[in-house]
C-alpha positions in Angstrom: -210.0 10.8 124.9 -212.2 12.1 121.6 -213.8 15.0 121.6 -217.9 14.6 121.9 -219.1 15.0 118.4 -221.5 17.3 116.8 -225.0 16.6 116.0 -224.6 17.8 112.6 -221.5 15.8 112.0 -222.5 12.5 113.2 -225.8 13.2 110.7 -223.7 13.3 107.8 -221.5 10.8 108.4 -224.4 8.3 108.8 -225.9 9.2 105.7 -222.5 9.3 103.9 -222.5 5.6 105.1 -225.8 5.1 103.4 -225.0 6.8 100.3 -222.1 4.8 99.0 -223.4 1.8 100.2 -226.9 2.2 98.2 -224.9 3.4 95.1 -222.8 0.1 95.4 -226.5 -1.7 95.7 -227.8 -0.4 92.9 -225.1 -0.7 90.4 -225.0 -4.6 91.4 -228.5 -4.3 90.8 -228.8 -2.8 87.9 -225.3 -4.9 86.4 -227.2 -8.6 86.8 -230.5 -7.1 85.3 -229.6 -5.3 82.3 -229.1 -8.6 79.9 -231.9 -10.2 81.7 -234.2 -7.3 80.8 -233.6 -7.6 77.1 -235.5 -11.5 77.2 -237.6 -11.3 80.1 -238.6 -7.3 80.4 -240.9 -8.0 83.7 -237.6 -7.4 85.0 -237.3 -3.8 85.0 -241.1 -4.1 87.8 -238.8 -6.3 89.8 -235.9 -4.3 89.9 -237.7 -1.0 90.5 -240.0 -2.7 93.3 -236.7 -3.2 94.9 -235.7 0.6 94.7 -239.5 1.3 96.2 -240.2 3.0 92.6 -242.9 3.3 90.9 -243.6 3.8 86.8 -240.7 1.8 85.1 -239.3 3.0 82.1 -240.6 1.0 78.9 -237.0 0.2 77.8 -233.6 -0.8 79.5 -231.8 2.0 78.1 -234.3 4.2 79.8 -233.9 2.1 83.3 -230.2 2.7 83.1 -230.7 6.6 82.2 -233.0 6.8 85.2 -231.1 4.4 87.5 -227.7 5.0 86.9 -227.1 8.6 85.5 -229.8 11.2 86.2 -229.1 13.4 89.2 -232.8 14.7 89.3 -233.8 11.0 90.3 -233.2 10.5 94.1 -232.6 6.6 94.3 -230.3 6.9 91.2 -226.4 5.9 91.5 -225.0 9.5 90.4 -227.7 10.9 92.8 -226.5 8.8 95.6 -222.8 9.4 95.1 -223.5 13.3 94.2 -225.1 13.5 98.0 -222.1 11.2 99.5 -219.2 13.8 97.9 -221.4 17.0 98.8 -221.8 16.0 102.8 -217.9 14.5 102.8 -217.0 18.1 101.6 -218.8 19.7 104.6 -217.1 17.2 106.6 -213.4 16.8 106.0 -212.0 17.8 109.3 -213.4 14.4 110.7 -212.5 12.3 107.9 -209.0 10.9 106.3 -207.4 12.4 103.7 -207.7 9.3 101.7 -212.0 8.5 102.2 -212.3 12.7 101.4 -210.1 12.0 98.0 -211.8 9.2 97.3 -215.4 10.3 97.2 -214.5 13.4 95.3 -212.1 11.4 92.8 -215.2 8.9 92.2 -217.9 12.1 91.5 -215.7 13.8 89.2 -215.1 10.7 87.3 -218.9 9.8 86.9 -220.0 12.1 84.6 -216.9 10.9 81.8 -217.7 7.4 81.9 -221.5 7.9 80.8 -220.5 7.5 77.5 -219.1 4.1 77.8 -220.8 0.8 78.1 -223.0 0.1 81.1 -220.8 -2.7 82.6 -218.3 -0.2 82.8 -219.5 2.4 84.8 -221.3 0.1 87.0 -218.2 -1.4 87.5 -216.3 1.6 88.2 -219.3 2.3 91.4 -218.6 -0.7 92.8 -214.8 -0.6 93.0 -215.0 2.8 94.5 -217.7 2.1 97.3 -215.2 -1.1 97.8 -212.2 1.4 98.3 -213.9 3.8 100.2 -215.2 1.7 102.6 -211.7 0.1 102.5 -209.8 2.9 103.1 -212.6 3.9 106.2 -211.6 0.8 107.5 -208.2 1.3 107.3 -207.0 5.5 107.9 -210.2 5.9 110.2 -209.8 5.5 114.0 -212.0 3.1 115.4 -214.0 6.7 117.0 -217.4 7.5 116.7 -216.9 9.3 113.1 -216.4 5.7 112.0 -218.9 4.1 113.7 -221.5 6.1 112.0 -220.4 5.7 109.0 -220.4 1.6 109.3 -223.8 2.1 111.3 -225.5 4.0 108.3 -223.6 1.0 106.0 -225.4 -1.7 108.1 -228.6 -0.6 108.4 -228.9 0.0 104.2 -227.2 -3.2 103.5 -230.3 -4.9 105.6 -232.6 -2.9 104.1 -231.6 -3.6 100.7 -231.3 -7.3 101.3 -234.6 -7.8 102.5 -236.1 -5.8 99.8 -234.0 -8.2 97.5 -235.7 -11.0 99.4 -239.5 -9.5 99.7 -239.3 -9.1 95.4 -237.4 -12.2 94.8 -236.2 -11.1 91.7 -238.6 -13.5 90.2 -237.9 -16.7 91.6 -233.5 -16.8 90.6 -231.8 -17.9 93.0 -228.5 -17.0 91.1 -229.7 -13.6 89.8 -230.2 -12.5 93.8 -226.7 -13.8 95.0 -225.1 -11.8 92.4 -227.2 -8.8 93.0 -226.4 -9.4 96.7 -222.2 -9.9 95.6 -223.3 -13.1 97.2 -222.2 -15.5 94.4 -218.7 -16.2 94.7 -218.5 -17.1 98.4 -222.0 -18.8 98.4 -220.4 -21.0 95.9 -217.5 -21.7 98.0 -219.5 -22.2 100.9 -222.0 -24.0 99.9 -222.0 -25.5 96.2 -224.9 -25.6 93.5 -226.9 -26.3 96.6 -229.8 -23.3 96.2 -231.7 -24.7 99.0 -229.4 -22.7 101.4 -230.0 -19.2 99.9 -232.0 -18.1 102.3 -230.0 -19.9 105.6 -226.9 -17.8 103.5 -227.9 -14.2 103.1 -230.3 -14.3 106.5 -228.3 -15.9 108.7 -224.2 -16.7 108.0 -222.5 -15.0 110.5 -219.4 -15.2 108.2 -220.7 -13.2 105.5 -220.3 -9.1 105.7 -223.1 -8.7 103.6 -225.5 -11.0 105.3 -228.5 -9.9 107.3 -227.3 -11.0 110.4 -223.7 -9.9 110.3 -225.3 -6.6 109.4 -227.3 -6.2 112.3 -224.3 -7.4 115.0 -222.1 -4.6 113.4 -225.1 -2.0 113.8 -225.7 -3.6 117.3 -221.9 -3.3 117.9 -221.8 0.6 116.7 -224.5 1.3 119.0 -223.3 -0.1 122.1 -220.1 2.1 121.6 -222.0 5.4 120.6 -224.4 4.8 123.7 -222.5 2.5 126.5 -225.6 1.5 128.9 -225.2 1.7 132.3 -228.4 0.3 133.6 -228.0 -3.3 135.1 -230.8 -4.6 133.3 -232.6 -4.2 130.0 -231.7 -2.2 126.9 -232.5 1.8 127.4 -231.4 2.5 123.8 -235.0 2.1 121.6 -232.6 1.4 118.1 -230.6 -1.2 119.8 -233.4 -3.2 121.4 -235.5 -2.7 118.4 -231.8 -4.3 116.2 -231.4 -6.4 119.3 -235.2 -8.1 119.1 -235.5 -8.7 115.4 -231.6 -10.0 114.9 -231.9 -12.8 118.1 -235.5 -13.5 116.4 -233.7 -14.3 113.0 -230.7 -16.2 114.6 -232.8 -18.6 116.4 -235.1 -19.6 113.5 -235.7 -22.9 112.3 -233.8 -23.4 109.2 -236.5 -25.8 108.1 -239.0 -23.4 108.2 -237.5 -20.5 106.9 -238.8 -20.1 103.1 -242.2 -20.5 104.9 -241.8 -18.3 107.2 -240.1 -15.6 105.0 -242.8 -12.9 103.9 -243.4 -12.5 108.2 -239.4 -12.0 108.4 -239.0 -9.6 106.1 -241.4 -7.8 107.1 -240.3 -8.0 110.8 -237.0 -6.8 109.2 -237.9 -4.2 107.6 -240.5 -3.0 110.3 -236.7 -3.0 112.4 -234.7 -1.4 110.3 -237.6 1.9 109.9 -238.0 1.8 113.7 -234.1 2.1 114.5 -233.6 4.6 112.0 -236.6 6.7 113.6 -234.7 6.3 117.2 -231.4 7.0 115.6 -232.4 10.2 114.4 -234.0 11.0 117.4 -231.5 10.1 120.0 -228.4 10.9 118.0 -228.9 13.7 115.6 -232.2 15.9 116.9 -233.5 16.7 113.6 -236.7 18.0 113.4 -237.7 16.0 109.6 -235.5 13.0 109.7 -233.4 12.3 106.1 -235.0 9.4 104.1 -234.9 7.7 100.7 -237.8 7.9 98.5 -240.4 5.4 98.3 -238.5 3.9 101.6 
């Protein structure tokens, strides 16, 4: 039997969860957008419409400075994996050896790869929120330490996605299943057909990084965090508020999706704010709830 576990704790581990997986959002972001900025610079308004941001800079070295590098800018990458190391240090009794050394290995790294090209250090993020997560998944007991940390994972990954989705990233289809890591297995799965986009990120249940998937593993975490014990309904206000929104999506009309898509994503998003709200009040008893700017 685990020990119940501190308010405090289960905090941080949520937001660690959020953390890494934003950084790892961002630098697939920012990696597909770069190149594109140099011929099409209306870019750089997609990309930080995405991020909720306001004022981009004039020039993609100035994006990247903001985006990737500068810990003063909340929604940056360094920012993001600054605030994952910092609350893993306050919480290493709960964690593995392994996700602690991680974390810290990836932060002290950061700063020294600044001075190489772009595609290097966005790369570098990516592999390290891959390992991370991996090695969650594999030295973490399936407890409630680990279930926050996949809850706060699930609930950004949606978010991100449908912010992905609400911009568009100016009409590529391709550009938003890389910036998704969609690509590769959207290939596999379904061709050069771009009509099933939309069917793909929403809605495969096979996917990890999918809408749906994402919202069955947050509806999963909360079931085990809070076991209900009424016969009937759903007492828990962030589960039925997951539970409404994902059933909604799952049993939409596939040939009415794209039409139907600036009422879903806003549905989605509406969600996603709502759980987080009865997250933070059920779970951690906070009296200003943690949020990202411009969220």
């Amino acid at each position: 039997m685990t020990r119940p576990l501190l308010s405090r704790i289960a905090e941080t581990l949520y937001w660690i969860g959020r953390y890494v997986e934003r950084a790892d959002d961002t630098a697939r972001l920012l990696d597909v957008s770069v190149h594109r900025m140099l011929d099409e610079p209306e870019t750089s308004s997609s990309l930080y419409a995405v991020l909720g941001l306001t004022a981009a800079p004039a020039s993609p070295q100035a994006m990247i400075r903001r985006l990737a590098y500068d810990l003063d800018e909340p929604a940056s990458i360094a920012s993001s994996v600054s605030s994952a190391r910092d609350s893993a240090r306050g919480v290493r009794e709960v964690l593995s050896s392994e996700v602690w050394e991680c974390l810290n290995v990836t932060w002290h790294h950061l700063s020294k790869l600044e001075t190489l090209p772009p595609h290097a250090y966005l790369a570098f993020v990516r592999e390290r929120a891959a390992l991370f997560f991996g090695l969650a998944d594999a030295t973490m007991s399936r407890d409630d330490c680990w279930r926050f940390i996949v809850l706060g994972r699930s609930l950004e990954r949606v978010d991100m996605t449908t912010r992905l989705l609400a911009v568009h990233l100016a009409s590529d289809w391709r550009l938003l299943l890389q910036a998704s890591g969609a690509d590769e297995s959207f290939t596999r799965t379904h061709g050069a057909r771009d009509g099933a986009v939309l069917e793909f990120l929403l809605l495969d249940r096979l996917f990890p990084r999918s809408v749906v998937y994402s919202l069955l593993t947050a509806e999963k975490c909360l079931r085990a965090l809070a076991p209900e014990t009424a016969r009937a309904g759903v007492a828990d206000s962030a589960q039925a508020a997951i539970g409404r929104v994902r059933a909604g999506l799952e049993y939409s009309d596939l040939d009415e999706l794209s039409d139907r898509l600036p009422e879903l994503l806003g549905t989605l998003q509406e969600a996603c704010a709502a759980a987080g709200e009865a997250i933070t009040k059920r779970f951690f008893q906070r009296r200003e709830a943690m949020a990202w700017v411009g969220a």
